[in-house]
KELO-456027 format. One line per 4 residues: for each residue y, z, x of N, C-alpha, C. Coordinates in steps of 0.1 Angstrom, whole numbers, plus 5000, padded with zeros to 4 digits. Each point is the difference from the previous one (the first is absolute). Example, Ala and Ser with C-alpha at 12.3 -4.5 7.8 and 13.67 -1.06 7.14 Angstrom:
# KELO-456027
4943/5078/5132/5012/5000/4991/5012/5000/5009  5011/4993/4996/5011/5000/5009/5011/5008/4992
# end
This chain:
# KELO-456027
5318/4327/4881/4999/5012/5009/4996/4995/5014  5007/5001/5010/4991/4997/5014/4991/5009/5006  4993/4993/5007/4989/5005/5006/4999/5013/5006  5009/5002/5001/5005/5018/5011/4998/5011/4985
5004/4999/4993/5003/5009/4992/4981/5005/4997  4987/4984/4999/4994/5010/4990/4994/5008/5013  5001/4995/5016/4993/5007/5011/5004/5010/5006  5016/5005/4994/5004/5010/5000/4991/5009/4990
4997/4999/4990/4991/5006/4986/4991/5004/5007  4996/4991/5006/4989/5000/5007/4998/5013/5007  5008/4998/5013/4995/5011/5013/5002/5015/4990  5016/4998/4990/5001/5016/4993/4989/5003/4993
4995/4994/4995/4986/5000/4989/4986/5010/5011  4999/4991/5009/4988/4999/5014/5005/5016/5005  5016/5004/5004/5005/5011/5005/4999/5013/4993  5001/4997/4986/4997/5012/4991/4990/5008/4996
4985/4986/4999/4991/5001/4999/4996/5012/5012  5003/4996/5012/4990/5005/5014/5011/5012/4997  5011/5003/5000/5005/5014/5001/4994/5009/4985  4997/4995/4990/4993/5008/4989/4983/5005/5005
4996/4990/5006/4987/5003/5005/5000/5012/5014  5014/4993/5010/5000/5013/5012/4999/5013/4991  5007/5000/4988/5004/5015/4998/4988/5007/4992  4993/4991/4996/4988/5006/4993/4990/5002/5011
4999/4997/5010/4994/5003/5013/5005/5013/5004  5015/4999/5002/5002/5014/5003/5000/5015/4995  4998/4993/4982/4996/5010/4994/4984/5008/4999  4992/4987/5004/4988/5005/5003/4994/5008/5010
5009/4991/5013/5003/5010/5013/5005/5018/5000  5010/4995/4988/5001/5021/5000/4987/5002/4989  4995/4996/4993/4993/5007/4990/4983/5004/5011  4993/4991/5007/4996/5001/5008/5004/5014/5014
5010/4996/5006/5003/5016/5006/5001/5013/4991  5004/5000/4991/5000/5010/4992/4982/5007/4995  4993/4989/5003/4988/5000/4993/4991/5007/5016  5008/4994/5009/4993/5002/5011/4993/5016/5003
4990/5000/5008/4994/5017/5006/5012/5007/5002  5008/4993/5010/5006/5011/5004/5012/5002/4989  5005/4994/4989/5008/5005/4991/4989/5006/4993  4989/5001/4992/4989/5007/4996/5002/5013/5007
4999/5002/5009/4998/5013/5009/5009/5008/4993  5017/4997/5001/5011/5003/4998/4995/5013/4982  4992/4996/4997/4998/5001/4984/4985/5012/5000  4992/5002/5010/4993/5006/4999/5002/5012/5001
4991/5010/4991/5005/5018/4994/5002/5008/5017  5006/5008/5002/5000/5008/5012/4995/5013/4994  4987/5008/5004/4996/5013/5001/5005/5011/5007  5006/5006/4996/4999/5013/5003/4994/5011/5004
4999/5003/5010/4985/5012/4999/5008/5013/5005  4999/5011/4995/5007/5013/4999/4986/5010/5006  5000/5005/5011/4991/5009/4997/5001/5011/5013  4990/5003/5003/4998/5011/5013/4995/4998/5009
4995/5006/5007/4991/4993/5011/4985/4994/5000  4993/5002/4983/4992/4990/4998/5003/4988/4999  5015/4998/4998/4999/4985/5003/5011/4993/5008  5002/5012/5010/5005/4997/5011/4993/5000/5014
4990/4995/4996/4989/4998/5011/4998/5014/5013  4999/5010/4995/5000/5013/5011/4988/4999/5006  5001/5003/5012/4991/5004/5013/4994/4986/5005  5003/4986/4989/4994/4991/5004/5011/4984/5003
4997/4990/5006/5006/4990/5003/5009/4994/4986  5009/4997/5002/5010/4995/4987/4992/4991/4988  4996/4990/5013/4997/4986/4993/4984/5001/4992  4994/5013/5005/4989/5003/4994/5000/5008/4982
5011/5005/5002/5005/5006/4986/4993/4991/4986  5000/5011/4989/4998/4990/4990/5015/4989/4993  5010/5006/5004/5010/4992/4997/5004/4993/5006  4993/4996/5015/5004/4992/5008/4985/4985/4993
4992/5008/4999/4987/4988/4995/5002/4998/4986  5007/5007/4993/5008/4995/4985/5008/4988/5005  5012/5002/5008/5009/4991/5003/4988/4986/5006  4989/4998/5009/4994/4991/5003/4992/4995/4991
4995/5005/4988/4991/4996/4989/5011/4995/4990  5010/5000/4997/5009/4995/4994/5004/4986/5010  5003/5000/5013/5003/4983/5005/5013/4998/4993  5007/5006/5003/5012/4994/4992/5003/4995/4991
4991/5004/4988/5003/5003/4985/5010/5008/4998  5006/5009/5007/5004/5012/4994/5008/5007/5019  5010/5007/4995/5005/5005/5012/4997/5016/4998  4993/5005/5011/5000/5015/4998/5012/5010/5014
5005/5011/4993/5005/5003/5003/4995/5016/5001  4996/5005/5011/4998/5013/5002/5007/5014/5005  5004/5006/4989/5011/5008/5002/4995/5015/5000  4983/5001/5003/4994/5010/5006/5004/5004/5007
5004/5020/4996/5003/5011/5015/4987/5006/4998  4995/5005/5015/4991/5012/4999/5005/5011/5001  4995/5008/4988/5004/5018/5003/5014/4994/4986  5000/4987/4990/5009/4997/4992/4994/5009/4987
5009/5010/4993/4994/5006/4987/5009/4995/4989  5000/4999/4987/5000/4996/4989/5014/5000/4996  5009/5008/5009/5009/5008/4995/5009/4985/5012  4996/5005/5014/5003/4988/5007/5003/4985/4995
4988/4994/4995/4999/4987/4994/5013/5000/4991  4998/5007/4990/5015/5002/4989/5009/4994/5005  5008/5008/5011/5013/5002/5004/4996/4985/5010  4990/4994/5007/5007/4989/5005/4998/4989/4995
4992/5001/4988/4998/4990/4993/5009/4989/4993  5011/5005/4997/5016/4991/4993/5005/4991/5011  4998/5008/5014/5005/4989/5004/4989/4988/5003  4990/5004/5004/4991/4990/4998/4997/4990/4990
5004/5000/4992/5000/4994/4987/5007/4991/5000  5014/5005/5007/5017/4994/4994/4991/4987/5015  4997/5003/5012/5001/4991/5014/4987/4991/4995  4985/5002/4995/4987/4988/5001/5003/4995/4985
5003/5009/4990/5000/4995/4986/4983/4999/4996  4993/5004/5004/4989/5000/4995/4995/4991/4986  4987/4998/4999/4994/4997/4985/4990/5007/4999  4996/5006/5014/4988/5009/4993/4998/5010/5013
5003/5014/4994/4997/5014/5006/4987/5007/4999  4995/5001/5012/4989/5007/5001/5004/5016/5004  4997/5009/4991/5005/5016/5001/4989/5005/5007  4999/5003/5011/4990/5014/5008/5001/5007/5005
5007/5008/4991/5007/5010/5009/4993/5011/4986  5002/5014/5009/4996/5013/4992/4987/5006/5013  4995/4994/5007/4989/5007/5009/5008/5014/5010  5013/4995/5005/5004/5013/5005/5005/5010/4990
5004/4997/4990/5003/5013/4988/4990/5008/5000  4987/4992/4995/4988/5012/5001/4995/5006/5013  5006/4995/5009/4991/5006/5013/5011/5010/5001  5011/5002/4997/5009/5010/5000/5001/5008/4992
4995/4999/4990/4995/5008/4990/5015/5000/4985  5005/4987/5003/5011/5007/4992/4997/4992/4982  5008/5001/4992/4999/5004/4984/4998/4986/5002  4990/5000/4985/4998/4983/4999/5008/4996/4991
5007/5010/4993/5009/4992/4988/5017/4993/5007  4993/5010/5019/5017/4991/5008/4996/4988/5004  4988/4997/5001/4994/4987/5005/4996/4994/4988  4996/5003/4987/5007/4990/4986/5016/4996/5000
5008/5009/5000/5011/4997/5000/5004/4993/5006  4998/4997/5016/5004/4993/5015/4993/4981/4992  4984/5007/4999/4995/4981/4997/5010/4996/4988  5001/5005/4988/5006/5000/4987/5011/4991/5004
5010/5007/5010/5016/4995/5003/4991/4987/5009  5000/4997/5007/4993/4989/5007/4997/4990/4997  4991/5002/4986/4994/4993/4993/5011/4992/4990  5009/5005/4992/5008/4998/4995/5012/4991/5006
5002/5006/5015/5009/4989/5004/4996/4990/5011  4989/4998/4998/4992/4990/5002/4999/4991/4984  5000/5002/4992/4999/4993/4987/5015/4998/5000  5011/5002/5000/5012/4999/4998/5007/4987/5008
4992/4998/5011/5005/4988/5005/4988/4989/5000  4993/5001/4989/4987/4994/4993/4989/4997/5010  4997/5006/5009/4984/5006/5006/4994/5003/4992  4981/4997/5001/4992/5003/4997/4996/5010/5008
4991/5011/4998/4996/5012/5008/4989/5005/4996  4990/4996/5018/4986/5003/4995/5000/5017/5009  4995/5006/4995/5000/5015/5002/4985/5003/5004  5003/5006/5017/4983/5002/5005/5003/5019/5003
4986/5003/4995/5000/5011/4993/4993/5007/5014  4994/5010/5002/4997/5007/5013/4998/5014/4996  4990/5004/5008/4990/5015/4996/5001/5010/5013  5001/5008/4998/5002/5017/5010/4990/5006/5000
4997/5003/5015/4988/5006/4998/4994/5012/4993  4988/5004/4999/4996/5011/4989/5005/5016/5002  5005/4999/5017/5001/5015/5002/5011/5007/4989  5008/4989/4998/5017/5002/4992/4996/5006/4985
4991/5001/4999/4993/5002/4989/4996/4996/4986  4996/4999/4994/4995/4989/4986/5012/4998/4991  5005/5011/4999/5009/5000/4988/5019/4994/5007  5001/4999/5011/5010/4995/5011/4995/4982/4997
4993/5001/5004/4991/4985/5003/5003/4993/4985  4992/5005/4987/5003/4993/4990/5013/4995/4996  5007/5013/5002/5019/5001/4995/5002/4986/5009  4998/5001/5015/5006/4990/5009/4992/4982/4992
4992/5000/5001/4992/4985/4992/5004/4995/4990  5004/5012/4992/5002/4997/4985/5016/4988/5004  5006/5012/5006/5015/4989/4998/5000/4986/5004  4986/4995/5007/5001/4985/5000/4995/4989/4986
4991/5011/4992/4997/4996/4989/5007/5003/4990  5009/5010/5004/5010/5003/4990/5013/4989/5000  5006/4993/5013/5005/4997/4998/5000/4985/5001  4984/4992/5003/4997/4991/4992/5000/4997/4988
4998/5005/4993/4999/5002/4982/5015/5001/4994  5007/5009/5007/5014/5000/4996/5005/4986/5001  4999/4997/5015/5013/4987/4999/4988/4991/5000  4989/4997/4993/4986/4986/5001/5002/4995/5013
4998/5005/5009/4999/4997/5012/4981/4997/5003  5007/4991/5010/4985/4996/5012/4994/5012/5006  4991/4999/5003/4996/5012/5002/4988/5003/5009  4999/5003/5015/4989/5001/5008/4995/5017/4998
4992/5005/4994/4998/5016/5006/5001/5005/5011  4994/4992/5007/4996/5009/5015/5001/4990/5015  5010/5000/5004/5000/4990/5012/4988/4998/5008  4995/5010/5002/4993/5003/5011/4983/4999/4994
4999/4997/4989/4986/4999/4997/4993/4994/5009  4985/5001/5000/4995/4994/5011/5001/5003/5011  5007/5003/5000/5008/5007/5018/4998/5016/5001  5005/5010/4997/5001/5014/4998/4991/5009/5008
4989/4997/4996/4986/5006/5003/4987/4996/5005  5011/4980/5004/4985/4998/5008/5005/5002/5011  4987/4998/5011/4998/5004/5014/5012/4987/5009  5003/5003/5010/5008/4989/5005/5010/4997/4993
5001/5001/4992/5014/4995/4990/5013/5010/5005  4996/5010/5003/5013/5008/5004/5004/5005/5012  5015/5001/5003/5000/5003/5014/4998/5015/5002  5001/5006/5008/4993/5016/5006/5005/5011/4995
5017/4997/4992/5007/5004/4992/4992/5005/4986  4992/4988/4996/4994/5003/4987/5007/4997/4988  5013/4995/5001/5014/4992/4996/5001/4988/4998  5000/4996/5010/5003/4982/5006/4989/4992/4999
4999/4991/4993/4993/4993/5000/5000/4988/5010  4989/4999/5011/4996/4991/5009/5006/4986/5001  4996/4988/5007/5003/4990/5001/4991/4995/4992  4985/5000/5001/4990/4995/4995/5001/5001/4984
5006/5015/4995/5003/5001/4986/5016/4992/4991  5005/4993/5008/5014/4993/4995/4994/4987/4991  4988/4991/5002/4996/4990/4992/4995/5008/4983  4995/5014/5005/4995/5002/4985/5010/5006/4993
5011/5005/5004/5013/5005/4997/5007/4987/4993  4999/4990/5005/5006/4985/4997/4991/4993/4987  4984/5005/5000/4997/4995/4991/5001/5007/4988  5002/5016/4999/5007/5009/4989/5008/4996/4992
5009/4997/5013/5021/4992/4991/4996/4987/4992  4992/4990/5007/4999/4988/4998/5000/4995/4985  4988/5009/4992/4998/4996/4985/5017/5004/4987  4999/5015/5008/5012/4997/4995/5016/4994/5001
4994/4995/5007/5017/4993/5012/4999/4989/4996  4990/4993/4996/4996/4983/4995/5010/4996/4986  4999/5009/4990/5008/4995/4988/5010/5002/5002  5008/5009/5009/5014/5003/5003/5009/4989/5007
4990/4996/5011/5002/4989/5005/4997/4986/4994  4991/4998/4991/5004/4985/4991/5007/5002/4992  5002/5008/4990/5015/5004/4994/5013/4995/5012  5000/5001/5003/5012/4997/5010/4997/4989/5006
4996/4992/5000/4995/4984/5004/4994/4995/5012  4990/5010/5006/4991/5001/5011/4987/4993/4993  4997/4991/4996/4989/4991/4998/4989/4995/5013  4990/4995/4997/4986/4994/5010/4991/5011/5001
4994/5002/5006/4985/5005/5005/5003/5020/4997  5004/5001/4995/5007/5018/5004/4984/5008/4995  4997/4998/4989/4989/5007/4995/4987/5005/5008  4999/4995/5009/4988/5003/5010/5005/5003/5010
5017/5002/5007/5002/5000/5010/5004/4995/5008
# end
């Protein structure tokens, strides 16, 4: 055999070697990007928030809102998307809600809607029916749905008031839903918490509004793979 032949072996030997190794480099290189934050991001749940002008920040600065300090206490865990009208009723939400669904794709719906039904005084079994459909096609394109519940004042009268409450416990239980009773706890009746309306809850009142959602917003969101510090806030 002459000499050329085994140093030919050679360099092909040396050549195959370093191209088997480039490619296992490059495979690490995409596994790596793929792993990266900003592909991470790509994968984190988008929220939905459906509601009225409690959580369309009324009478007060946007960024003061509780869904705006949701969106900053999350840090880019999670993308929120706020599709609050004020003066939005139950009946509203329904009808725009499909398309909203088909454009963010949600993983998790927050329902708050029903405060103008009762200030309007209308039937609460149209504002069961309105959450009901909502709720359902929210589950249909597999959303979770935490449902924040909301209270009318006493003038409407006792037996108005119950019928209206019930349907948020009514239709928690129906479809085992999440479940906040009363958005506004904490807020409603203390001093400074409301604006002059007697309605709107203040600027100063959006952190305790935030801390309401929070407990139950926590499992919704680690179910859906929002992990670290969430529990305290």
């Amino acid at each position: 055999m002459s000499r050329g032949i085994p140093v030919l072996l050679s360099i092909s030997d040396h050549l195959g070697r370093r191209w088997r190794h480039g490619r296992g480099a490059c495979v690490l290189a995409l596994l790596a990007l793929a792993m990266s934050p900003a592909a991470l991001a790509d994968d984190s749940p988008t929220l939905l928030v459906m509601g009225d002008s409690l959580s369309a920040a009324y009478g007060i600065e946007q960024d003061e809102g509780w869904v705006s300090l949701l969106e900053a206490r999350l840090d880019g865990k999670a993308e929120v998307v706020n599709a609050s009208i004020s003066g939005e009723t139950s009946s509203g939400g329904a009808s725009r809600l499909p398309d909203l669904l088909g454009q963010h794709e949600p993983d998790i719906v927050l329902l708050g809607l029903g405060g103008n039904d009762g200030l309007r005084g209308l039937p609460p079994n149209q504002l069961e029916a309105n959450l009901g459909a909502m709720i359902e096609a929210s589950r249909q394109v597999g959303a979770e749905v935490l449902l924040l519940g909301i209270d009318i004042p006493p003038n409407y009268g006792q037996a108005y008031r119950d019928a209206f409450t019930g349907v948020f416990f009514r239709l928690a239980e129906t479809y085992e839903l999440a479940l906040l009773p009363f958005l506004l706890d904490g807020v409603a009746l203390e001093e400074g918490m409301m604006q002059s309306d007697g309605i709107h809850p203040t600027g100063i009142a959006q952190p305790i509004i935030l801390d309401n959602v929070w407990p139950e917003l926590v499992p919704l969101l680690e179910r859906n793979g929002v992990a670290g510090s969430l529990a305290g806030g």
